[in-house]
VOGU-3710 file (C-alpha; in Angstrom, 3 decimals, decimal comma):
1> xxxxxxxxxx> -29,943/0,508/-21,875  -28,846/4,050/-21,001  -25,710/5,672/-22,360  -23,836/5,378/-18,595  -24,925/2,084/-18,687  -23,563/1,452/-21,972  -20,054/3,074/-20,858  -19,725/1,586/-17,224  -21,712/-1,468/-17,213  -23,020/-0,168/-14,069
11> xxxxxxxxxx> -26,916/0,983/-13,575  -27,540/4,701/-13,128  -28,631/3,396/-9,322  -25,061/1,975/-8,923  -23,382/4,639/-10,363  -25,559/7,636/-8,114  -24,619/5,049/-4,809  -20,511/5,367/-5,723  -20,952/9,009/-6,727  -22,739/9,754/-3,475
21> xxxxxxxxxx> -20,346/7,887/-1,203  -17,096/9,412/-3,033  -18,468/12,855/-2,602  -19,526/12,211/1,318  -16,064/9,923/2,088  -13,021/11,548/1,586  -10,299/9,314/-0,728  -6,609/8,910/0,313  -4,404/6,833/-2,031  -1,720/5,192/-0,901
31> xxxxxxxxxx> 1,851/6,033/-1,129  3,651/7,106/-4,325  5,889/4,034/-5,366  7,162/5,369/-8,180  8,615/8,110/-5,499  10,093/5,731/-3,138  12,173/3,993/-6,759  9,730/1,173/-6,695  9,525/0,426/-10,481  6,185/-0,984/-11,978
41> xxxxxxxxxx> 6,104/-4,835/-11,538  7,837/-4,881/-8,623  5,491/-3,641/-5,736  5,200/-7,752/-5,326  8,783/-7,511/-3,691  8,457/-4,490/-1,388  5,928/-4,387/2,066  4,005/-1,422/1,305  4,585/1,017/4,553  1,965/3,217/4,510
51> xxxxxxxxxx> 1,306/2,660/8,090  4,545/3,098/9,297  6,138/6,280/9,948  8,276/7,862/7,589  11,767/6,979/9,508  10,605/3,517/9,840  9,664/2,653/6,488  13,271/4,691/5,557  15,011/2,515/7,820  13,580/-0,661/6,802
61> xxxxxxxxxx> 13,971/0,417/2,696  18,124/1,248/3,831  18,209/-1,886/5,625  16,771/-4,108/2,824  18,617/-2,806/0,460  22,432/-2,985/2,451  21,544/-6,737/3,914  19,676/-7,661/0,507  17,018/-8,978/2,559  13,575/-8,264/1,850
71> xxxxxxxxxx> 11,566/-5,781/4,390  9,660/-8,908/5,767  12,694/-10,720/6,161  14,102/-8,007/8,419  10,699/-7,297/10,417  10,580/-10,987/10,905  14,158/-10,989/12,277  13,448/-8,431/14,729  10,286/-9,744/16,148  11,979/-12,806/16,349
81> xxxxxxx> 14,998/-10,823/18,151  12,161/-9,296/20,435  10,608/-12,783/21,171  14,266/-14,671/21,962  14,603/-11,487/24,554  11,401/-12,093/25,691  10,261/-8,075/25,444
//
């Protein structure tokens, strides 16, 4: 057993396939929840917006926390609003 096998439990094969694709695909983490005052053990509670755009996912958080609804409560409300309108 080699010493990178001994430290990742991965093969030097495996481990020259992940460095290869992390050098050729570019990495982007998602959002900083620590930033947005989501404290650790809690991300189960929010919707993580990372798709949305920044006034969105502002609105939603301002929303959530005046209504103390959670953020799928309130998009569920208003695609339910949309639906009863029939948009």
């Amino acid at each position: 057993m080699t010493e990178i096998e001994k430290k990742t439990g991965m093969t030097d094969a495996e481990c020259e396939r992940l460095d290869k694709y992390y050098t050729e695909n570019t990495f982007t983490p998602g959002p900083n929840l620590l930033k947005q005052g989501i404290k650790p053990g809690f991300a189960w509670k929010t919707l993580l917006l990372s798709e949305l755009d920044q006034d969105v996912a502002e609105y939603l958080r301002s929303r959530a926390a005046a209504t103390h609804k959670s953020q799928t409560e309130l998009i569920n409300d208003l695609v339910h609003e949309k639906l009863a309108v029939g948009v």
